[in-house]
C-alpha positions, 0 to 999 in steps of 0.5 A, a space after each residue: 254557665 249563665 250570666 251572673 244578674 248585674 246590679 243597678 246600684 247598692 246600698 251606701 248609706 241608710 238612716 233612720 230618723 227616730 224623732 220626727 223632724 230630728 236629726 238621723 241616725 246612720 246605720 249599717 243595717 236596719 230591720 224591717 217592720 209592717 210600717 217601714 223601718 223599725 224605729 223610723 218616725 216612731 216619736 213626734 213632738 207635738 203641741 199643745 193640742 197634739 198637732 204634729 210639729 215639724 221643721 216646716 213649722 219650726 225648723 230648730 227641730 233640725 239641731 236636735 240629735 238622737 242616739 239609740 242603742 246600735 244593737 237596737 237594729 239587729 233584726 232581733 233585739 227587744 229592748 229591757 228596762 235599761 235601755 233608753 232613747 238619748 236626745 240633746 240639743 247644744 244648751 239642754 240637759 240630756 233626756 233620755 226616755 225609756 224604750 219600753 213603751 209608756 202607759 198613759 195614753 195622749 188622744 187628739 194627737 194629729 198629723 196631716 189627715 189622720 187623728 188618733 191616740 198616742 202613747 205619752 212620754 211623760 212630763 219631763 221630756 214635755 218640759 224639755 222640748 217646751 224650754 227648747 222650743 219656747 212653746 207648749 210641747 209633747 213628745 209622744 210615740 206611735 201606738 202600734 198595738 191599737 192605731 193604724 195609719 194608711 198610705 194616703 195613696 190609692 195603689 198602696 193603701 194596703 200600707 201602713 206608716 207611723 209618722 211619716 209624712 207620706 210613704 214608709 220608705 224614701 230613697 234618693 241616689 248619690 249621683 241625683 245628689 252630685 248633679 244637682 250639685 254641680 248646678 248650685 253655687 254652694 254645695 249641700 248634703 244628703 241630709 237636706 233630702 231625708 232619706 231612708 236609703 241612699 244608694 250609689 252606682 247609678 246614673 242621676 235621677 235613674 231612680 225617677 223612673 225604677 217601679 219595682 227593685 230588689 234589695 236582699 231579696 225583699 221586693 221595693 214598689 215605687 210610689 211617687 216620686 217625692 215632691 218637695 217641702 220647704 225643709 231641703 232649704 233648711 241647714 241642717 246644722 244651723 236650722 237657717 232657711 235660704 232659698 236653695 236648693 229650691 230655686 235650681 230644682 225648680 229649673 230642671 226638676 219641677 212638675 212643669 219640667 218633668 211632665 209638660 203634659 200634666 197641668 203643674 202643679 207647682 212641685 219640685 221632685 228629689 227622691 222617691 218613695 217606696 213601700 216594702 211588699 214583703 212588710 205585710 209577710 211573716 218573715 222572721 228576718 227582714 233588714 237591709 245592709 250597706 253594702 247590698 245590690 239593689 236590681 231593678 225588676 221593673 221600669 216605668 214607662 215616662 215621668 208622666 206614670 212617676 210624678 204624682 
C-alpha cells in the first residue's frame, strides 16, 4: 500500500479585504480569479487627485467594516441588482454600494507605480468617506475589463493584481504569529499582519523558506518574503499607532538578521507572498477552504533566495 502524502499544514482561517486598507471579512471559502482572491482589494479610497489612500497615511481606515453577501464567495455566484456592498464606521450612517459595477469612469486614480482609470462609485459614498476622513475622498473599484495591473517583480510579472500592494496572495502561520508572541510584552492579533490565509500546523516562520505549496490541488509559488510597513503598529480596533511590533521583529526578523550577507536594507519580515499558477488557467472552479492541507512541493535553499 503506498504511503498517504502528510501535510505540512492546513488551512485555518482565510480573509478577504474588500476596501483596501478596511477591516477583513473572514470566510470559510474563497474563490479564486486571474487577480487573486475574488473581491479581495477589489475597492479603494482615494483623494482627491486619485492617490491611493491607505492606513499608512491614515490609519482611521482600520475602523471601517465591510460586510458582503456570504453567498458572494461560492465560486459560482454573480451578483443582481439587489446585492450591495455594506460599509459602517461607529458614528456614520450605513453605506451600501451596488455590487454591480458603476459606469462612470474616474482617470488619474494612482497607486505605488501604476496609474489608470477606475470605476467611480458615486457622490454618496464620496460624501461619506470625506465626513469620515475629514478631507477630500473617492471610493473607486478596480476596472477589470479595460486595466491590468502587473506583479512589480521580475520572476512573476506574468501576474496580475488589483490594489494590492505588491502580490495578489499573503500567507502568514499561526505558529510565526505565537512565537513573535512569546517575545512581546503584550500580545497581538492576526489582523495586524493582513493576511489572505493563514495556516496552522507548522513549526514557526517554516513558511519563510516554502518555494512552491499545493493547497486543493492549485499550485502556490512564493515570491518574497513580505517586509513590513508601518501598519502591523496599528491597533486595529483603535486605529493608535505604537512601536511594536516592530521594535522586536527587528531584533530577530530583520534584513540583517535573516541575511548577513546581503547589504540591510533596514526591512523587517512577517508573512510571505504568493501567486496562484493555476490563476492564469481556465478552470471552472478554482477556491480554497478552511480546513484544506497545504503540501509542500518545493523548498528554498536559505533566506538569502527568500528575502527580497
Amino acid at each position: 500500500m503506498a504511503s498517504q502524502e502528510v501535510a505540512a499544514a492546513k488551512v485555518a482561517s482565510i480573509f478577504i479585504y474588500p476596501i483596501k486598507s478596511c477591516r477583513g471579512i473572514s470566510v470559510s471559502e474563497a474563490p479564486l480569479a486571474s487577480t487573486g482572491f475574488r473581491w479581495d482589494r477589489l475597492w479603494m479610497v482615494v483623494n482627491s487627485k486619485g492617490r491611493a489612500y491607505s492606513q499608512r497615511v491614515e490609519p482611521k481606515l482600520a475602523l471601517v467594516e465591510v460586510e458582503m453577501p456570504i453567498e458572494a464567495f461560492s465560486d459560482v455566484w454573480e451578483p443582481n441588482n439587489n446585492s450591495i456592498l455594506v460599509v459602517r464606521a461607529t458614528g456614520m450612517d450605513l453605506l451600501k454600494i451596488p455590487l454591480a459595477e458603476p459606469s462612470t469612469i474616474a482617470d488619474g486614480v494612482s497607486i505605488w507605480e501604476w496609474a489608470g482609470g477606475a470605476l467611480d462609485e458615486g457622490n454618496e459614498a464620496s460624501e461619506w468617506f470625506s465626513r469620515f476622513l475629514g478631507k477630500p475622498s473617492r471610493l473607486v473599484r478596480f476596472n477589470e475589463a479595460s486595466e491590468t495591473r502587473p506583479v512589480y517583480s521580475d520572476p512573476v510579472r506574468s501576474y496580475k493584481i488589483k490594489f494590492n500592494d505588491m502580490y495578489p496572495f499573503l500567507l502568514a502561520s499561526q505558529g510565526s504569529l505565537d512565537a513573535l508572541n512569546d517575545r512581546l510584552e503584550e500580545p497581538i492579533p492576526m489582523n495586524r499582519f493582513r493576511p489572505n490565509i493563514l495556516v496552522e500546523g507548522c513549526e514557526p516562520f517554516s513558511e519563510d523558506l516554502w518555494k512552491e505549496i499545493s493547497i486543493n490541488r492549485l499550485t502556490f509559488y512564493a515570491g518574497e518574503l513580505c517586509y513590513r510597513c508601518k501598519i502591523p503598529s496599528i491597533n486595529q480596533e483603535t486605529a493608535e499607532a505604537g512601536s511594536e511590533p516592530t521594535e522586536t521583529l527587528r531584533k530577530f526578523r530583520s534584513d540583517k538578521v535573516l541575511c548577513p550577507d546581503k547589504k540591510p536594507q533596514g526591512r523587517v519580515y512577517f508573512g510571505k507572498m504568493l501567486v496562484c499558477k493555476d490563476s492564469l488557467t481556465q478552470w471552472k472552479s478554482k477556491k480554497i477552504q478552511v480546513g484544506d492541507p497545504v503540501y509542500i512541493r518545493e523548498l528554498l535553499p536559505s533566506y538569502n533566495d527568500a528575502a527580497a
